[in-house]
C-alpha positions in Angstrom: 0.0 0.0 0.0 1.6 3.5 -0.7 1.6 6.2 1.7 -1.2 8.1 -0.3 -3.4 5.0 0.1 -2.4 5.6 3.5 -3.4 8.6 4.4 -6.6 8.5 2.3 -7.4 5.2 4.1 -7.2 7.1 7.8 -8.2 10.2 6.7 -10.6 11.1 9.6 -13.3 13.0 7.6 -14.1 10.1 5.9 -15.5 8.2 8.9 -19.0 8.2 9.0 -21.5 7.1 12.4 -23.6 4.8 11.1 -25.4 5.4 14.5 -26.0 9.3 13.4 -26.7 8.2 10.0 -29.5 6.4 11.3 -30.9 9.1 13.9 -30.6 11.5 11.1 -32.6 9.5 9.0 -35.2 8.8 11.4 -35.7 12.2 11.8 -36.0 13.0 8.3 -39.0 10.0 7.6 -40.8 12.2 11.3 -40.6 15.8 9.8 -42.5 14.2 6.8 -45.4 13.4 9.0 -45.6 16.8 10.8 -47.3 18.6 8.4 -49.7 15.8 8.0 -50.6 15.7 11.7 -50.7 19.7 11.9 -53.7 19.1 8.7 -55.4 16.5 11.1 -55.3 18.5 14.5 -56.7 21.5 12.7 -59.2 19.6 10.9 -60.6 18.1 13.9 -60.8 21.2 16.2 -62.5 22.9 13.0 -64.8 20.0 12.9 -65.1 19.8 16.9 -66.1 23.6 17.3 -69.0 23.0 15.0 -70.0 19.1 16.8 -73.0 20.4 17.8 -74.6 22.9 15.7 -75.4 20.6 12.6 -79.3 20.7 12.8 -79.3 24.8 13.0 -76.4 24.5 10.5 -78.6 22.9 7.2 -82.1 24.8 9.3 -79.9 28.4 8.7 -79.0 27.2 5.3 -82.2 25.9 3.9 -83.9 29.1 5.4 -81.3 31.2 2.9 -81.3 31.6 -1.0 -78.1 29.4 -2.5 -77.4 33.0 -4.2 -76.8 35.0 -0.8 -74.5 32.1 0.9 -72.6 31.5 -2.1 -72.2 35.4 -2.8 -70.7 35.7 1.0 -68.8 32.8 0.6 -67.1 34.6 -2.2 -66.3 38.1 -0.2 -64.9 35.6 2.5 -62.7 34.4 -0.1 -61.9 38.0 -1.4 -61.2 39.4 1.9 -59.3 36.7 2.9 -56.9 36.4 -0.1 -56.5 40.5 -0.1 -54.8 40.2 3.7 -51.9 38.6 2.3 -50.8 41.8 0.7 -50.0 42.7 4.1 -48.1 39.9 4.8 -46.0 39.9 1.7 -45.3 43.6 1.9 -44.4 43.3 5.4 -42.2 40.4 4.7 -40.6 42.2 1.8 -39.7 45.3 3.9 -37.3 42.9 6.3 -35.8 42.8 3.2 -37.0 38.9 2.1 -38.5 38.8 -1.2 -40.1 35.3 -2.1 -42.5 34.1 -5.0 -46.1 35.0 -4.7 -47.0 31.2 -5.0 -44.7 30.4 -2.1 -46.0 33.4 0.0 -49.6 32.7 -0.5 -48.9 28.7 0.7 -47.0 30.0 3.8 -49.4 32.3 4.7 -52.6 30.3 4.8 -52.0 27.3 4.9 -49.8 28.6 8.5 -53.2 30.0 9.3 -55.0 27.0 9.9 -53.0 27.1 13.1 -55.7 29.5 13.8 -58.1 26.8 14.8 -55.9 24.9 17.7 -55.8 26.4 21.2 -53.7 28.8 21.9 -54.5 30.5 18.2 -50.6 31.4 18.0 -49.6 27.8 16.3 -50.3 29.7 12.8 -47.6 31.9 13.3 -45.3 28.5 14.7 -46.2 27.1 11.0 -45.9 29.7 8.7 -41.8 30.5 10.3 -41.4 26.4 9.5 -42.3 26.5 5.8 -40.9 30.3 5.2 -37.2 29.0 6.6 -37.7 26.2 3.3 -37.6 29.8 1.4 -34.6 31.2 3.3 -36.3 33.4 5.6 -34.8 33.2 8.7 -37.1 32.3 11.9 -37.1 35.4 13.8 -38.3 36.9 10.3 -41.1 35.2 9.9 -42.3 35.2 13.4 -42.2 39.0 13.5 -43.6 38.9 10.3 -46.6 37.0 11.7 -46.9 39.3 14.9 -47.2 42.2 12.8 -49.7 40.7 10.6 -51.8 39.5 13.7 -51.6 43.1 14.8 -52.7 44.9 11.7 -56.0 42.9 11.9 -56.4 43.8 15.7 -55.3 47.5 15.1 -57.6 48.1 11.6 -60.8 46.0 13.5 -60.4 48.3 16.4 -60.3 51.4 14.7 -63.1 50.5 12.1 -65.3 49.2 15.0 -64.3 52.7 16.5 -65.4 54.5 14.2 -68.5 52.4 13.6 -69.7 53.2 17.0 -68.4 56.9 16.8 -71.2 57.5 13.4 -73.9 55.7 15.6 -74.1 52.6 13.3 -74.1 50.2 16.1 -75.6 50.1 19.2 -73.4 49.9 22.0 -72.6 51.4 25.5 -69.3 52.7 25.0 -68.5 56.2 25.3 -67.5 58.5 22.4 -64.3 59.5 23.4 -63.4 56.3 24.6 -64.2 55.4 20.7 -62.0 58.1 19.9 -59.8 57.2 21.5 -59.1 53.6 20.3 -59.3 55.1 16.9 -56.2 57.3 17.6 -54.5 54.7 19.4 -54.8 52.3 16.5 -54.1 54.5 13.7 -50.7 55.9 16.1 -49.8 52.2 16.4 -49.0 51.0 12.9 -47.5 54.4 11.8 -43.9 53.2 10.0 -41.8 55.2 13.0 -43.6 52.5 15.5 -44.1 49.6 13.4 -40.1 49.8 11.8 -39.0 50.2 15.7 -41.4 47.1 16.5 -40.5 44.6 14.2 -37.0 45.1 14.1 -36.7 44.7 17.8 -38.9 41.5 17.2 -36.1 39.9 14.7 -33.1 40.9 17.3 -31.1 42.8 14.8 -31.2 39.6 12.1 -32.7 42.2 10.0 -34.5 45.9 10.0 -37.7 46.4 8.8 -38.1 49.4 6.4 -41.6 50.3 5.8 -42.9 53.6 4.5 -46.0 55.6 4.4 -47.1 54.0 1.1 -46.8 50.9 2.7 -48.8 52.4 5.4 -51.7 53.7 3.3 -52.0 50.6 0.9 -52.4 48.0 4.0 -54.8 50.1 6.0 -56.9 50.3 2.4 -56.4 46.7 2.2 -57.9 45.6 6.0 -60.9 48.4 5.6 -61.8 46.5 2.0 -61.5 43.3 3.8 -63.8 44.3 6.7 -66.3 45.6 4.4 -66.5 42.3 2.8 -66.7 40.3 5.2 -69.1 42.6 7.4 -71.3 42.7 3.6 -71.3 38.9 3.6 -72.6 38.5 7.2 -75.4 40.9 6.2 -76.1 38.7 3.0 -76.0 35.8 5.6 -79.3 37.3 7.5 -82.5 36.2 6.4 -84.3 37.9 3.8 -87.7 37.0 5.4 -86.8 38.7 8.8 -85.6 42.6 9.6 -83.1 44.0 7.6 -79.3 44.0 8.9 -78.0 47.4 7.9 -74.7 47.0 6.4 -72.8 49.4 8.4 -74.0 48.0 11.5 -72.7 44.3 10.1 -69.6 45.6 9.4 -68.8 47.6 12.7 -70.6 44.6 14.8 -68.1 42.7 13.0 -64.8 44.1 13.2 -65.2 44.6 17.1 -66.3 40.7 17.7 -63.5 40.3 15.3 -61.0 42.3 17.4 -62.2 40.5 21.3 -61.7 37.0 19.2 -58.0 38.1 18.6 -57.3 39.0 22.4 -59.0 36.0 23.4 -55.7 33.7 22.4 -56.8 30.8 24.1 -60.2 30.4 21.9 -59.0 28.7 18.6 -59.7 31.5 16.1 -61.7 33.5 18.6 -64.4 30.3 18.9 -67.3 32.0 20.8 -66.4 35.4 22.1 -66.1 36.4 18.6 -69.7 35.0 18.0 -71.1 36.0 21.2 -70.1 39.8 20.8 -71.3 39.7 17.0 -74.6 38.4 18.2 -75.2 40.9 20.7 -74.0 43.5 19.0 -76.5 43.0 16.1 -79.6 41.3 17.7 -81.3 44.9 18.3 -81.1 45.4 15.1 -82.2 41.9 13.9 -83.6 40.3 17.0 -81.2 37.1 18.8 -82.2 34.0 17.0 -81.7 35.5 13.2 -78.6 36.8 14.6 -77.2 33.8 15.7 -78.3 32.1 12.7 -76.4 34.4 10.6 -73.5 34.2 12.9 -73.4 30.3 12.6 -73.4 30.6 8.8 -70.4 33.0 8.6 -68.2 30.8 11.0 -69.0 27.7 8.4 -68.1 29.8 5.5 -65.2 30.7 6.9 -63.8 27.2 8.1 -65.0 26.1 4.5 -63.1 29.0 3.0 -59.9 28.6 5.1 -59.1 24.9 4.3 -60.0 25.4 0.9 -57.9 28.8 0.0 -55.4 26.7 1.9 -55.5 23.5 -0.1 -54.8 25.3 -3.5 -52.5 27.7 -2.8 -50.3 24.7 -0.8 -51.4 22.8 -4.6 -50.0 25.8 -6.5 -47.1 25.8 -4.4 -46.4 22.3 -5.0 -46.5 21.9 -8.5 -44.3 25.0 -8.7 -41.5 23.5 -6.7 -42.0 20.4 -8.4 -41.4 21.4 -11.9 -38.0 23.2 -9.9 -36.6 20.3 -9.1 -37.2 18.3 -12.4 -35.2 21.5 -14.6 
């Protein structure tokens, strides 16, 4: 044997474990399963949150003309797909750019974490599938923060101003109103938002937003409420009293904003529905508002898992075809 064979033979970086070999491997064959059993869990506590409300379910439904439920179910859609502007420009301004396709898979199919307690596992997803795109953890988790506070910030401060013009009847003062209006507007200014989220990432990155930015995503959120407050007045019954519009979408947005501080309720699961009943039964009377209610919480499970199944499709095929070139 020469003394290159030699060396080559004993070279140490050539000695592998087969023990971590096998450990790595083992872990490789369990990540595959995670995001099957993430699917599951938030399948079943989508499915367990509606367990018992099947008979007023098809009653609602059959009471309602296919036209008006399908037409909400499409501003659910619209409103939902329109908040990932937010995300994406808020992603982009930590200076991390990635394909529409991937963004739109990250995003919602994340946010199906929504419907497990504890309501935060959508932001623990979305940081797992955006580090696949290079974005580092602490990113993606501010990132998600942020996002979670636009919709709290924009519900508050359209509810506000609901309640200010007297569309909605509720004993809160004006200047109380007022001032939640201020207070959420102040709060999502770039000066506090950049400070924010780059304190959030640790100094991994700085987050550069500007007063375009600014204007575009509160436009974006006060479209989106207005859809989805339009399609919970579609949802009331045409053969009872009419739900005025602005008082759907300021009932709305406030129910939507106590569902987001009530964390431990997967996706705001009855305060949200509780508050959106009470603050439109005077206008409506309690049983077609809960009816109403019921229907908008299907559409939107409905409209969740399916937004999410095709953009995760789109973003499959895509980073199929990559790896075949």
């Amino acid at each position: 044997m020469t003394s290159g064979q030699e060396s080559s033979h004993h070279r140490p970086g050539r000695v592998t474990d087969p023990s971590r070999s096998a450990d790595r491997s083992l872990r490789t064959r369990a990540a595959r399963f995670v995001p099957i059993v993430f699917v599951v869990a938030t399948a079943f506590f989508a499915w367990w949150q509606l367990r018992d409300q099947w008979s007023d379910i098809v009653t609602a439904m059959t009471g309602l003309p296919p036209g008006r439920w399908l037409a909400a179910g499409v501003l659910i859609g619209l409103g939902t797909l329109t908040t990932a502007i937010a995300w994406f420009v808020t992603l982009t301004r930590f200076g991390h750019r990635i394909a529409w396709r991937d963004a739109l898979a990250i995003l919602f199919v994340g946010q199906l974490g929504r419907y497990l307690p504890g309501s935060l596992w959508s932001v623990g997803a979305q940081a797992k599938m955006a580090r696949r795109c290079g974005v580092p953890v602490r990113v993606s988790v501010a990132t998600g923060l942020i996002f979670i506070g636009w919709h709290l910030a924009t519900a508050v401060a359209v509810g506000s101003t609901a309640v200010l013009v007297d569309v909605i009847d509720v004993s809160l003062p004006t200047w109380l109103a007022a001032v939640a209006l201020s207070i959420s507007v102040a709060s999502t200014s770039p000066p506090v938002i950049n400070r924010v989220g780059t304190r959030l990432v640790g100094g991994q990155a700085a987050l550069a937003g500007r007063w375009a930015d600014w204007a575009g995503i509160w436009l974006v959120f006060v479209l989106t409420w207005s859809m989805f407050g339009c399609a919970l007045a579609l949802l009331n019954s045409p053969d009872g009293a009419t739900l005025p519009v602005g008082t759907s979408i300021g009932a709305f947005t406030l129910a939507y904003a106590i569902g987001l501080v009530v964390v431990i309720a997967p996706a705001g699961l009855g305060a949200r529905e509780v508050a959106v009943v009470s603050l439109v039964s005077p206008a409506i009377g309690t049983s077609q508002a809960a009816a109403a209610v019921l229907l908008s919480r299907v559409l939107f499970v409905v409209t969740d898992f399916l937004i999410a199944s095709i953009t995760w499709g789109l973003h499959r095929r895509t980073t199929g075809h990559v790896r075949e070139t």
